[in-house]
N, C-alpha and C positions, 0 to 999 in steps of 0.2 A: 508371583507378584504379591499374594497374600500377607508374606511372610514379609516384606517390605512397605507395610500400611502407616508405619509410625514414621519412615524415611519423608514419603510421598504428603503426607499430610503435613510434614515440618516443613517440606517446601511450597505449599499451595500457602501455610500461612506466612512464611518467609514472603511468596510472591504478592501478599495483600498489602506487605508495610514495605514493598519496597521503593524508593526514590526512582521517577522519570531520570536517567543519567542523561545529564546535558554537557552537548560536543561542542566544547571550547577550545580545542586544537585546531589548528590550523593544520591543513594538508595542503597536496597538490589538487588543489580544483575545488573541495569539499573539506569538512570537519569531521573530526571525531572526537572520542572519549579515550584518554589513555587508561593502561591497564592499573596502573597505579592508585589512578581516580576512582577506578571500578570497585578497586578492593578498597579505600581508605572508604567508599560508599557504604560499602556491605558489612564491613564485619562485624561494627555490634548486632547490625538486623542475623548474622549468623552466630556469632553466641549467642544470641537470646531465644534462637529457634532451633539450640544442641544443632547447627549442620556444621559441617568444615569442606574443604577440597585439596586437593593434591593435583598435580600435573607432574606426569612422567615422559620425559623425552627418551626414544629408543631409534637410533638412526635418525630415520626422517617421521617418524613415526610421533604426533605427543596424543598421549593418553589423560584424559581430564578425568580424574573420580570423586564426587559427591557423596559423603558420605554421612550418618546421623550418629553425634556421638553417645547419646543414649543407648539405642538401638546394635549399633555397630553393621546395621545393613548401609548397603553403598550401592550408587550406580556408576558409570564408566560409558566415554567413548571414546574415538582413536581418533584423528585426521592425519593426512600425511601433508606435511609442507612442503610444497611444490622448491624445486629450485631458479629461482628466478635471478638475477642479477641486477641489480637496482643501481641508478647512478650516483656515479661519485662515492661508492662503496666497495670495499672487495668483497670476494664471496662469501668470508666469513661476518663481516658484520651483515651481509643480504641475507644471510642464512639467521642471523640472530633476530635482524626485521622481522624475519616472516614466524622467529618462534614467537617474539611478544607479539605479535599479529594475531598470532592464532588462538595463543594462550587466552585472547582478550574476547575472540570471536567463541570459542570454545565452553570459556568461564558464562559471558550474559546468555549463551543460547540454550546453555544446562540448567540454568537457574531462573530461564524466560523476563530476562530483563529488557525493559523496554529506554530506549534514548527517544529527546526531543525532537529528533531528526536523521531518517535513515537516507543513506546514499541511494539504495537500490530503489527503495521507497522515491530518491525524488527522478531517476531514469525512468521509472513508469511514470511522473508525471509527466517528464516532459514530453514523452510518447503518448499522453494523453490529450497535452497541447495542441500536437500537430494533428492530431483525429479531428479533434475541435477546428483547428483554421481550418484544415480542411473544408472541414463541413460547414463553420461560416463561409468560406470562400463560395463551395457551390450556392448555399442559402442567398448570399448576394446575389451571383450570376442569376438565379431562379428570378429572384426580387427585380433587377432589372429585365429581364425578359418580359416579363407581368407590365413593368410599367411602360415597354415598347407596344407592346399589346393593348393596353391602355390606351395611349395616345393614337397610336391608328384607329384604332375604334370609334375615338370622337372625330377626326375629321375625318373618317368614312361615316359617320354618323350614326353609330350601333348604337343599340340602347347601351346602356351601363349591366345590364342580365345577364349580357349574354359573354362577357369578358369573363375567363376564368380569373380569379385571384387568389387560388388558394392551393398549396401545394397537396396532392394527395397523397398521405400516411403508408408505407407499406414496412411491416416486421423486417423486410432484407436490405431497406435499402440505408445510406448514409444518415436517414434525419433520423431512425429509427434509435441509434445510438446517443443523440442528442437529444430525444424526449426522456431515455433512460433515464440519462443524468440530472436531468428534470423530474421528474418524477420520484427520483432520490432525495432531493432536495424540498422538495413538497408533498413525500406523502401523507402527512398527517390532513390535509387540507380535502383530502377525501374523491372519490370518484368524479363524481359530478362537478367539483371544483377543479380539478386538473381538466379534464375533456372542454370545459366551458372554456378554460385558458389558450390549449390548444388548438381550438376551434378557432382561433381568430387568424391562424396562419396556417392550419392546417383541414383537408379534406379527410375527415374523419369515418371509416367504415366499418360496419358493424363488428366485424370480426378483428377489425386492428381495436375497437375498444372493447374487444373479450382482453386482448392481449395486454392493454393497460391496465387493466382490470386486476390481469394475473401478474403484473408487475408492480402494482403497489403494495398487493396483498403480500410479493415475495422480499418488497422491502422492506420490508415491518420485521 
């Protein structure tokens, strides 16, 4: 690796001046960035930083190599393009899809290029949606059960003390996942000010606020 420090260094400052690529294509379901955009992006940011690239197709085989023209050190990796069959294509244009596919997938992951918006990036959010209703959902049911509790209490005539109304906090269970992301979202506002917040819906115990504790410290 030593002997490739001028390669590596041309691409970390390649990756400070390079453009967010923003996916103005239309696809099926989602957007992307074509390859063409990729490259009319980059290439003065690559003469100006001596790098170039090449892509070698061998079978199913394409090989991406990154190279510093100064230097003349290079790096290289391979993917193999799956045969898929895509509609309203034959297999050689479904075969050409998947090279500019890859070429494209190949080119920004070598050179750590980042777009406005990733596909996979938003399948984890939606999957993070449904943790959330989830967990509003129980949060509700919790909330109407408290107010069922409630109301019987007054016309059985219990003091107001003696009604629990507060959910109690534990690390395993569903709310635990949704103080995270709270606590993501406000950790600058410090110990004391997160637990004070959560204290107003949640039954706070010593050891689940070690745990908050240790989880704002690890969002920082």
């Amino acid at each position: 690796m030593k002997d490739k420090v001028k390669l590596f260094k041309a691409i970390a400052d390649f990756q400070q001046e390079a453009p967010v690529l923003v996916k103005d294509t239309d696809g099926y379901g989602y957007k992307y960035v074509t390859f063409d955009h990729v490259v009319a992006q980059i290439k003065p940011l690559l003469k100006e930083f001596k790098l170039g690239f090449s892509q070698i197709i061998e079978g199913r085989g394409l090989t991406t190599i990154i190279f510093h023209t100064e230097s003349g050190d290079s790096i290289e990796g391979t993917a193999e393009i799956p045969d898929i069959d895509m509609k309203s294509m034959n297999k050689y244009q479904s075969f050409g899809a998947g090279i500019t596919y890859f070429r494209r997938y190949a080119l920004t992951s070598m050179l750590g290029l980042l777009s406005d918006k990733d596909v996979d990036a938003n399948i984890y959010k939606k999957e993070e949606v449904k943790v959330e209703s989830k967990i509003n959902a129980k949060a509700e049911a919790v909330s109407k059960a408290k107010a069922e509790v409630v109301s019987k209490a007054k016309v059985e005539g219990k003091p107001k003390k003696d009604v629990v109304t507060h959910i109690t906090l534990d690390v395993d269970d569903d709310n635990w996942v949704r103080v995270l992301s709270f606590i993501g979202r406000n950790k600058k506002k410090g110990l004391t000010s997160i637990v004070k917040t959560l204290s107003i819906k949640y039954n706070i115990k010593t050891e689940v606020k070690k745990a908050i504790s240790k989880a704002i410290t690890d969002a920082k």
